[in-house]
Every structure is written in structure tokens, then in C-alpha cells.
C-alpha positions in Angstrom: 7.7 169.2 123.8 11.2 169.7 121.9 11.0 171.2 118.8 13.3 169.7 115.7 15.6 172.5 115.9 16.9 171.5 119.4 16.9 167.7 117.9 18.7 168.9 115.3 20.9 170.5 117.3 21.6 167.4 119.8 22.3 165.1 116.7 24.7 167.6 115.2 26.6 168.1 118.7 26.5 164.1 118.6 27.9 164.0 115.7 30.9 166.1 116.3 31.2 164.4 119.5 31.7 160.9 117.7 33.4 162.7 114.9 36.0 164.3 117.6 36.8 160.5 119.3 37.3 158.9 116.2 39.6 161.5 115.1 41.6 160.9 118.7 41.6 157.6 118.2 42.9 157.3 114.4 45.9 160.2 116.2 46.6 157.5 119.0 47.2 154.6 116.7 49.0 156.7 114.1 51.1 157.9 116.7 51.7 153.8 118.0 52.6 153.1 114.2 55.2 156.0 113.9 56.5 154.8 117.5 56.9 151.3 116.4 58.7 152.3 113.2 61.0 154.5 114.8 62.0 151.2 117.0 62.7 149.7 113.5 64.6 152.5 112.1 66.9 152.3 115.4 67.0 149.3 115.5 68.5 148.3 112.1 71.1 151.3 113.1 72.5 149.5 115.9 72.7 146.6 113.8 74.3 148.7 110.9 76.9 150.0 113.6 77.8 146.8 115.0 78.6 145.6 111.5 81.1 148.7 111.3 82.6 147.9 114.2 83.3 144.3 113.3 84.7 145.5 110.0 87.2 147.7 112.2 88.2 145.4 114.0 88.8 142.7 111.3 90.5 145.2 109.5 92.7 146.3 112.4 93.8 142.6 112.2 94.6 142.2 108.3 96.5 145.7 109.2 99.0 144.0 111.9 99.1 140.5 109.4 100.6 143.4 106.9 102.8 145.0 109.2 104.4 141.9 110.1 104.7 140.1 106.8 106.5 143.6 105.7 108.9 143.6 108.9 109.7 139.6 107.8 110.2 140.7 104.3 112.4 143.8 105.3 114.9 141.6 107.4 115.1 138.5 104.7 116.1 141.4 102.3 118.9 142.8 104.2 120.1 139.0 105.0 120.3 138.0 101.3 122.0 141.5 100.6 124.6 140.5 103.5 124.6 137.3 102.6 125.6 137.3 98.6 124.2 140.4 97.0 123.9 138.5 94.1 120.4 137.3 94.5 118.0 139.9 93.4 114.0 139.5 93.4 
């Protein structure tokens, strides 16, 4: 016959035992949560990077729209100042 200290014994190590998986299991899904918001964190950094590269790149064109308005307006000034001097702006 088993005495009640070696049931109480078994429950106790039972206990641990289901105590132990649950804790394993709460680690793995905590682990799959992190994981899966680490995707999202990355994820909205490529898109943030891909918006600064479309802002470079539209601002490389506003930058050549600029250079070449100021070239035109550099040779319509030395024209009128050939042409009469007498027009000023």
C-alpha cells in the first residue's frame, strides 16, 4: 500500500510538471508575439524609407526645375542689359 506522503509527493511532482509546460508554452507564444511585432516594426521601416527615397527623388527634380529657371533668367538678364540697359527689374 502507498502511504500519503508518496501521494503527496507524486501530486506535487505533477504539479510542477504541468506548472513547467504551461510556463513553456506561455514563453513560445510570447516569443511568436514579439516575432510578429518585430515583422511590424520592419516593416513600417521599409515603408518609412521608401517614402524618403521618393522625397529625394522628387526633390532632385524641383532642384534641376530651379537650376534651369535660374540659367533662363541669367541669359534674359544679360540680353536686356545688351539689348538697352535701360530696363531694370
Amino acid at each position: 500500500m502507498i502511504k500519503i506522503n508518496e501521494i503527496s509527493l507524486f501530486v506535487s511532482l505533477g504539479s510542477l510538471l504541468i506548472a513547467f509546460l504551461s510556463f513553456k508554452r506561455n514563453e513560445n507564444k510570447n516569443i511568436r508575439i514579439e516575432g510578429k511585432n518585430e515583422g511590424l516594426i520592419v516593416q513600417d521601416i521599409a515603408y518609412i524609407k521608401s517614402c524618403v527615397d521618393r522625397m529625394e527623388k522628387n526633390m532632385n527634380k524641383v532642384d534641376e526645375r530651379y537650376q534651369n529657371i535660374l540659367e533662363r533668367l541669367i541669359v534674359v538678364e544679360e540680353a536686356i542689359k545688351k539689348g538697352g540697359g535701360n530696363n531694370e527689374f
